[in-house]
N, C-alpha and C positions, 0 to 999 in steps of 0.2 A: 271760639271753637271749644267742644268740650269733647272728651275721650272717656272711653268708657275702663274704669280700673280691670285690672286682670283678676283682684278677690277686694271686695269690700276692706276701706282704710278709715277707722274711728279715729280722731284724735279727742282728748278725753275732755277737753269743753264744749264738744259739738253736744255732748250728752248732758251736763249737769244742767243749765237752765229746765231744760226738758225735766229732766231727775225732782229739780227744786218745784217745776210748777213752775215758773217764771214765761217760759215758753208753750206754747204751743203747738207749734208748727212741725212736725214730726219728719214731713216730707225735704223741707231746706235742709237736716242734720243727713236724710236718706238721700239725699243728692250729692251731698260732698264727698260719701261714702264710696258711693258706685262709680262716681266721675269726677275729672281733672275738667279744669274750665277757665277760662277769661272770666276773672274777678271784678266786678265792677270798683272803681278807682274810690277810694277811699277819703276822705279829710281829716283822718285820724293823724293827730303828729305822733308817728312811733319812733322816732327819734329823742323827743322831748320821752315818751313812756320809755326807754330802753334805760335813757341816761337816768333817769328818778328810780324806777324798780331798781336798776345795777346798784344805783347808791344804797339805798334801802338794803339788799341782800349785804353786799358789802358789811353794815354797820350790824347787820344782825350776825352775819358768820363770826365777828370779830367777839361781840358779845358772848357766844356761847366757845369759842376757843380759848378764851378769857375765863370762863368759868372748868375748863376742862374736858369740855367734851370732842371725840369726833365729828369733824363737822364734812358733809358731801354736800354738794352745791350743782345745782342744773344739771347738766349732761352726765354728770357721775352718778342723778338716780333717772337716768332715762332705760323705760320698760318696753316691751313687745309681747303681748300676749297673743295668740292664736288661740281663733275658737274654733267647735265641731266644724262649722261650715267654711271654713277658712277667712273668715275675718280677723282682720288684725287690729288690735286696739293700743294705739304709741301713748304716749305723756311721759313727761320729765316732773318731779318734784322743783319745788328751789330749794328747799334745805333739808339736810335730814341729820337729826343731832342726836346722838349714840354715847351715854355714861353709864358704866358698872351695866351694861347689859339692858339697858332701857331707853327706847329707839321712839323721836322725836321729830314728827315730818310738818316743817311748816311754809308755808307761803304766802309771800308777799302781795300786798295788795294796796297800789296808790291811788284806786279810787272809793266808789263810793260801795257800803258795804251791801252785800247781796246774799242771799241763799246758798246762788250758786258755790259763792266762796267756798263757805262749808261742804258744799256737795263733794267739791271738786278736792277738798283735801281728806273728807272721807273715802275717794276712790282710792286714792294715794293708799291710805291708812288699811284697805283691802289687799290692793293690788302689790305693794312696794314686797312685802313679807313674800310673796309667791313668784316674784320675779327678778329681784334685784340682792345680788349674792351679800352684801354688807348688811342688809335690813333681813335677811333669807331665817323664815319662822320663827319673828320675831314679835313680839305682842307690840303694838306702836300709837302713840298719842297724837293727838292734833295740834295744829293752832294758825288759824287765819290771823295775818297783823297786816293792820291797816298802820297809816302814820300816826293817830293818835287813839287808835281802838284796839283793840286784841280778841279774838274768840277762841277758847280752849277748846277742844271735843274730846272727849276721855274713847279709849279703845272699849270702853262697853258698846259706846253708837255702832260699833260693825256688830251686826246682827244679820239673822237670815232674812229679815226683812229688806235690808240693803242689799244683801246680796242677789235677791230675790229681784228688788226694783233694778237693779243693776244689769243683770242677767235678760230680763223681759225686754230695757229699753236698748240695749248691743242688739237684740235681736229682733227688734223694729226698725232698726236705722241702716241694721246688716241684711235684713229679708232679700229675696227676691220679690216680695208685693211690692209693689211703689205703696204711698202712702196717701192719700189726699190731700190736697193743700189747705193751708189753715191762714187764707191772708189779713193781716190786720195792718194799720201804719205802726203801732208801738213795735211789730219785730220787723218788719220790712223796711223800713228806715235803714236798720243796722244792718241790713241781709246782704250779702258778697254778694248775692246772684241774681244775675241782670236779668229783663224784662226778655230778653232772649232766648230764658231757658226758663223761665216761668213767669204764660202769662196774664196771671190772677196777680203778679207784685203790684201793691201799692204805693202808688208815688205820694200822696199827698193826704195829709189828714182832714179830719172834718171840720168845716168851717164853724165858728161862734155865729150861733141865731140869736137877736138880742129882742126882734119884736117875735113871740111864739104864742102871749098872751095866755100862758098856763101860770104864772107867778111873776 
């Protein structure tokens, strides 16, 4: 059963695949937007992913308290922006690390490395400073950690061009237009939303042809 939201609800990874180019599908990020809905059932172990990230954060707060900085952790940088049309766009950082006035948001990451990653701790590195009283007009750095990788982003990457892509895709995902659907197996696979509420989803990808007789 799905319900229709009272004002459009972003949460801030519905957008970054989209942001990086990774995705797509414009219409699945506009649908979770506008409605509440019966998730199709998962085989994700987010148990195993709760207890790994929680270690990870754990070893990294320890590291940077260690070296002396303030450290906020999850819920302590979680934001609410509203926009003109009454869209609301939530996310929480995982860390945000604050010495002599120099403000450090990074997140953890136990798989494999993406775009999005980045995208997603560039909105942080936008948003944190405008919304979140401890990081509040603060100039602030990056850095995506994998378990044995790291990506720095320096606060030059926020630019108006970010904010610009930033801004366009809130207000694709936020419209009143529905969007059209963009089905393929590579994002339908992962896609929460069952064959109920859209039905262009792909269940199954495309077979190996071995006699085709071109090579």
């Amino acid at each position: 059963m799905k319900e229709a939201r009272s004002n459009p609800y972003i949460w801030v990874t519905w957008l970054t695949k989209l942001m990086a180019g990774e995705n797509q599908c414009i219409w699945a990020s506009w649908f979770r937007s506008h409605y509440t809905y019966d998730k199709k059932p998962s085989d994700f172990d987010l148990v195993k992913w709760s207890a790994d990230h929680n270690q990870m954060l754990l070893e990294r707060e320890k590291i940077y308290k260690d070296d002396g900085y303030q450290v906020y952790t999850e819920d302590q940088n979680s934001f609410k922006l509203e926009g003109e049309n009454g869209a609301l766009m939530s996310g929480k950082a995982d860390l945000v690390a604050i010495k002599d006035g120099v403000g450090l948001v990074e997140d953890c990451k136990t798989g494999k490395p993406r775009n999005a990653d980045q995208m997603q701790v560039m909105i942080y590195m936008l948003v944190l400073p405008l919304s979140v009283p401890h990081c509040k007009d603060m100039i602030i750095d990056g850095l995506v950690k994998y378990k044995n990788d790291e990506v720095h982003i320096p606060a030059s990457k926020i630019d108006e061009a970010l904010r610009a892509l930033l801004k366009n895709t809130i207000n694709k995902v936020s419209g009143d237009l529905e969007p059209g659907k963009v089905p393929s197996y590579a994002e339908c696979r992962f896609c929460d939303i069952t064959g109920e509420y859209c039905s262009e989803r792909i269940e199954k990808g495309s077979e190996k042809i071995t006699d085709h007789g071109l090579f």
